[in-house]
C-alpha positions in Angstrom: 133.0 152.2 73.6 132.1 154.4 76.8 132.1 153.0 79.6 128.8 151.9 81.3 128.0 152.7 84.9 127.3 149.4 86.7 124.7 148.9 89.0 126.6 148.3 92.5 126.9 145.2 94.4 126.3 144.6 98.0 129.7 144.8 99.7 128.5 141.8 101.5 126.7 139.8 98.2 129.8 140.6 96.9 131.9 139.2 99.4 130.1 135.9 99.7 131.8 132.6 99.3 130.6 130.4 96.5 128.1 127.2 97.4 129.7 124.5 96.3 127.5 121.8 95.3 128.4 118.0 95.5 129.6 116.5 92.0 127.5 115.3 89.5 127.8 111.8 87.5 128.3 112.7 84.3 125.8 111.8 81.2 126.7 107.9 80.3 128.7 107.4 83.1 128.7 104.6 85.4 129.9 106.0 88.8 128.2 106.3 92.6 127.3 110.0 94.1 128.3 110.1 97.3 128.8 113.8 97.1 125.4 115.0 98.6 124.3 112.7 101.6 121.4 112.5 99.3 119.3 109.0 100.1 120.3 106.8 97.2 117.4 105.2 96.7 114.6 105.9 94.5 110.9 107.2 95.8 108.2 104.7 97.0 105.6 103.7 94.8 103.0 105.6 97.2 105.1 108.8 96.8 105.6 108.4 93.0 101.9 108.2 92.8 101.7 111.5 95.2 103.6 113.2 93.1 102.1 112.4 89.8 98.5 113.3 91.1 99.9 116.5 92.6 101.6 117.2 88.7 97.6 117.3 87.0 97.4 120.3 89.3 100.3 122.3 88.3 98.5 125.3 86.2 97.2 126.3 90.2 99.5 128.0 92.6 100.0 125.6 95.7 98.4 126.1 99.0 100.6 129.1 100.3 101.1 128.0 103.9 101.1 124.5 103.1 98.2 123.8 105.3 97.9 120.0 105.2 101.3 119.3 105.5 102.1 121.8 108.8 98.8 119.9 110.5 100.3 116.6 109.9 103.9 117.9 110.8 102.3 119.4 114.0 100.2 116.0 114.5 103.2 113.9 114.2 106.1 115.8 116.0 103.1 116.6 119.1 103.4 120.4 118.9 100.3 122.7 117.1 100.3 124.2 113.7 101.3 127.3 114.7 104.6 126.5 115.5 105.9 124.7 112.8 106.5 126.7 109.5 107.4 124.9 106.1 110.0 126.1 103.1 111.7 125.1 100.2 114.2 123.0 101.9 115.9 123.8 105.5 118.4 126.0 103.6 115.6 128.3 102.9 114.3 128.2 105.9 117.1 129.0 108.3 117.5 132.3 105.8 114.1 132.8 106.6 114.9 132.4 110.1 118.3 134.8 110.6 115.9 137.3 108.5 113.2 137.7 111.0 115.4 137.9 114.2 118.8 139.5 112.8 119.6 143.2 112.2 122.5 144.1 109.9 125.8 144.0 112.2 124.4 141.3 114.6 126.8 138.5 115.6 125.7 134.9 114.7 128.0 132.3 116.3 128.5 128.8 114.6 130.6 125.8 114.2 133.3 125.9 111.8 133.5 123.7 109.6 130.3 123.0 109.5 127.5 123.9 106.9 128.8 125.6 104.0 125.3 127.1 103.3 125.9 129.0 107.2 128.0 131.7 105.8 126.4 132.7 103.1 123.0 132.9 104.6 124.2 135.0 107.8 125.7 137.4 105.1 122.5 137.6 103.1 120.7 138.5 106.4 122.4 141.4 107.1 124.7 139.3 110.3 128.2 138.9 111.0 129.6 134.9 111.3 131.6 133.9 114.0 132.7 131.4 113.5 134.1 128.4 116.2 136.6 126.1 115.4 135.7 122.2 115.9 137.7 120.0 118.6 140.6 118.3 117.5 142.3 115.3 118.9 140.7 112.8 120.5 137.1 115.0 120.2 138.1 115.3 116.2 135.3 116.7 114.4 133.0 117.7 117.2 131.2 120.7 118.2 133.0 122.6 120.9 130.2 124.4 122.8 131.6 125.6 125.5 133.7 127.7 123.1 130.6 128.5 121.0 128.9 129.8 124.5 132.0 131.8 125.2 132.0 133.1 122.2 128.6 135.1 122.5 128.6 138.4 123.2 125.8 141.4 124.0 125.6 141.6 120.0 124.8 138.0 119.3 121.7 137.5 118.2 121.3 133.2 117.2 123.7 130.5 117.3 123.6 127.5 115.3 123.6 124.3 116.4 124.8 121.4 113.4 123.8 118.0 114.9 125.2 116.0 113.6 128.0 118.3 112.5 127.7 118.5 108.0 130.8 117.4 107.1 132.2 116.0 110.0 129.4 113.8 111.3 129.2 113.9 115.4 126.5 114.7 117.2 125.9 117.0 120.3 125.5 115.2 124.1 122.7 115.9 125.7 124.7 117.4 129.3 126.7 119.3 126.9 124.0 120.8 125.4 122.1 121.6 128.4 125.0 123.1 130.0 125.1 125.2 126.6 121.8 126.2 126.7 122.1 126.9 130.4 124.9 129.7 129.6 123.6 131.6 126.8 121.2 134.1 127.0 117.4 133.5 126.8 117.0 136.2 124.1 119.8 134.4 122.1 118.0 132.5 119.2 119.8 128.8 119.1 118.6 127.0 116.1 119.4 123.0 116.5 119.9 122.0 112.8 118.7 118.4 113.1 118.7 117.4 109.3 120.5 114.1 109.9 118.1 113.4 112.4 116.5 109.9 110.8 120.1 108.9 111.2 121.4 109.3 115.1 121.6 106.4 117.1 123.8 107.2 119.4 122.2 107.5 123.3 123.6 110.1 124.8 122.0 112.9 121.5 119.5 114.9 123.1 115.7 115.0 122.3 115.2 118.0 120.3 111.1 118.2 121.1 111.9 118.1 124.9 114.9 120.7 124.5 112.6 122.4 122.4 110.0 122.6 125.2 111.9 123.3 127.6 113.5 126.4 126.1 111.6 129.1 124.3 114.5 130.1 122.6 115.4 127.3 120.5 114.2 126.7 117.3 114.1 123.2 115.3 115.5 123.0 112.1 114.5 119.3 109.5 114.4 118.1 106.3 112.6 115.9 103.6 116.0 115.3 101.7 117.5 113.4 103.7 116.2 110.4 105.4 112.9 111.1 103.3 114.3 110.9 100.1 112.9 114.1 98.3 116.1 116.7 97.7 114.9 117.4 94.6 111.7 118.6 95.7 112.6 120.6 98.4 110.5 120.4 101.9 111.7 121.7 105.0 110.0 123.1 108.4 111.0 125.1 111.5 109.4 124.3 114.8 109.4 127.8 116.8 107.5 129.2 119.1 103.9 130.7 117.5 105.2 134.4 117.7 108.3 133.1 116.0 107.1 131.1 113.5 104.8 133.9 112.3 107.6 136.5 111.9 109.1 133.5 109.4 105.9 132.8 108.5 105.9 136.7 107.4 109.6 136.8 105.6 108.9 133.1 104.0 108.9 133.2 100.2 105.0 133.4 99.2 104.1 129.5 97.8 107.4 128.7 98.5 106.6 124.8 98.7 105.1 123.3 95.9 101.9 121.6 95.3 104.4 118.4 93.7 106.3 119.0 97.1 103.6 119.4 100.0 101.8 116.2 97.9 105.0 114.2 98.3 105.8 115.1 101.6 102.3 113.8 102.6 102.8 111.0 101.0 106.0 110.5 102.7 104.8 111.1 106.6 102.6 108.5 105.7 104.9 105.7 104.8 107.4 106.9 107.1 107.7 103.4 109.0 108.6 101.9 105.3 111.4 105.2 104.9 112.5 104.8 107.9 113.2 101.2 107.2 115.2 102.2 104.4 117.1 104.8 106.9 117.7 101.3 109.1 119.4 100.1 106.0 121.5 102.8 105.5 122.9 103.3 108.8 123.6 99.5 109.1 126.3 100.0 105.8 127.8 103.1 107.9 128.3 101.1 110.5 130.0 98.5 108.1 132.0 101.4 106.0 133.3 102.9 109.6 134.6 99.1 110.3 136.1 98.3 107.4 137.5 101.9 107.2 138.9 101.2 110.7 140.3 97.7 109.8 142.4 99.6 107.0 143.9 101.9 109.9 141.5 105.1 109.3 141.1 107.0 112.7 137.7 108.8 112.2 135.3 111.5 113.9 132.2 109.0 115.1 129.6 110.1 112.6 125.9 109.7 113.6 125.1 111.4 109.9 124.6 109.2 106.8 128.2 109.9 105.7 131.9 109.8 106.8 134.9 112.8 107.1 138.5 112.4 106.1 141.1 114.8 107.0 143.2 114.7 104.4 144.5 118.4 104.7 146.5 118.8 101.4 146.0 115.6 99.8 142.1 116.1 100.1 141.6 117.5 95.9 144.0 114.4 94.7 142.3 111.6 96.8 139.0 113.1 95.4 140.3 112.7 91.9 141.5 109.3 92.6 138.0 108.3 93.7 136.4 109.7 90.6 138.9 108.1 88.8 137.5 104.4 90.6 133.8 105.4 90.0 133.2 107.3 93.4 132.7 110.2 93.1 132.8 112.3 97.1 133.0 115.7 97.9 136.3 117.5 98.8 136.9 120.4 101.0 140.0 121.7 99.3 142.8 121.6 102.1 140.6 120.4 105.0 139.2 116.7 103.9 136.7 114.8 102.3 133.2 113.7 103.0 131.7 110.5 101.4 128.4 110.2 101.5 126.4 106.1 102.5 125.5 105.2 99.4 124.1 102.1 97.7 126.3 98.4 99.3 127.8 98.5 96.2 129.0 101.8 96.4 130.1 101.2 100.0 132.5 98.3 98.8 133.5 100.3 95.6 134.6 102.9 98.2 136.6 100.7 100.8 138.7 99.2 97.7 139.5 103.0 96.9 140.4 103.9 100.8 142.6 101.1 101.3 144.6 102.1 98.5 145.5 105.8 100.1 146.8 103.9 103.1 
């Protein structure tokens, strides 16, 4: 058979490292996810109601710009419509963002590890990572942002900011992030990824709104999947300023959000004290997994997320196993540790039976 000419790659789509999704529970199984910091409980009555009106309108293509949910995102977060910009999940939307501001060859400068989605989207845009390593030692886990601002050169064009950090779980100081923002260059786009927001509690995290006012060139970056409870519907919204937002307004995907989404995410903003309560919930049984992890000897990074980070190094695949073995089933970051997600209480104690057996 002759051979066949092939239509040619991207070097760079080529080149780009594999998403790896968190695992799945098998059909029939009876095991816990906490492999995708996914809420574990089920929607609200209110939202399931939403979301089955919103279904008898399916046949219709969905309001493009997602009018009524960017008003009420603009009502409720005290900024106007035309700075907040909506997309199918904050994934999509910090593509949309490194595709309005970067030109191919332009530096981005981010954590590392952090995201896994960072890479790939900074490839896709055209940009080259640079990547930052975390602190180690007594800061384990954390952002190191001094290094990030020295890192940033005449060709960087954003930064991004995880806080807290996906997969190690610390959050940013506000004086450290001031004194960030106060080194890098006002036409340097820093995007604060705040989609563990719901869950900080720590005083000394900054106020994204106020950093956000206070400096044009940061952009906010949250979720619906999270504290919300609607990752399988996908909602997520940049604040940026008006000029901004309508360049990724411009590059969005057209109806991007769906009719079943925007409905739901309505429906959500308006039982947010009830979510939110449910986020209370969740961030007591962190504190009581951190405990007992640290009763059983575990010296952890001081997550703020809803989930907890193990290094592990080589032994990070076989403890993984193990817990899938026990009916948890976590996420692994082959050679580098593994990140277990707050799940339901039962899951939590499932999970500290499994832990104290590695020690």
């Amino acid at each position: 058979m002759a051979h066949e000419p092939r239509v040619p790659l991207r070097p760079a789509v080529a080149a780009l490292p594999a998403y790896v999704p968190g695992g799945r529970v098998a059909p029939g199984a009876a095991a816990f996810k906490l492999s995708s910091n996914e809420n574990p409980y089920p929607p609200l009555p209110s939202v399931v109601a939403a979301i089955a009106d919103a279904a008898a309108d399916v046949n219709r293509y969905p309001d493009m710009y997602a009018t009524e949910l960017v008003e009420a995102l603009a009502d409720r977060l005290g900024v106007t419509a035309a700075e907040v910009v909506v997309g199918n999940g904050s994934v999509a939307v910090l593509a949309h963002v490194l595709q309005t501001v970067v030109e191919p060859g332009d530096e981005v400068v981010y954590p590392w590890r952090s995201f896994e989605a960072y890479p790939i989207a900074v490839a896709v845009a055209g940009g080259t990572s640079v990547q930052v390593p975390l602190l180690t030692g007594e800061g384990r886990g954390r952002l190191d942002l001094r290094a990030m601002a020295a890192a940033v050169t005449e060709r960087t064009r954003v930064v991004l900011v995880c806080t807290p950090n996906n997969p190690t779980g610390p959050v940013v100081h506000r004086d450290e992030l001031d004194a960030f923002l106060a080194a890098v260059p006002s036409d340097v786009l820093v995007v604060l990824d705040e989609a563990y927001l719901e869950f900080v509690r720590d005083p000394q995290a900054p106020d994204g709104l106020a950093v956000y006012a206070k400096h044009p060139n940061v952009v906010l970056l949250r979720t619906f999947s999270k504290a919300y409870g609607l990752a399988g519907l996908r909602v997520g919204h940049a604040v940026a300023r008006p000029r901004l937002a309508a360049g990724i307004r411009a590059v969005s995907t057209p109806f991007g959000v769906s009719h079943v989404a925007q409905g739901a995410a309505l429906a959500s903003l308006r039982a947010s004290d009830e979510l939110l309560g449910r986020v209370e919930h969740l961030v007591e049984d962190r504190t009581r997994l951190v405990e007992g992890l640290r009763d059983q000897g575990w010296e952890l990074p001081e997550t703020q997320a809803n989930f907890v980070w193990f290094d592990l190094g080589d032994r990070t695949v076989q403890r993984a196993e193990e817990a899938r073995a026990a009916g948890a089933i976590v996420r692994p970051f082959a050679g580098e540790g593994l990140r277990v997600s707050v799940g339901e209480p039962e899951a939590t104690d499932l999970f500290l039976r499994v832990s104290a057996t590695w020690r």
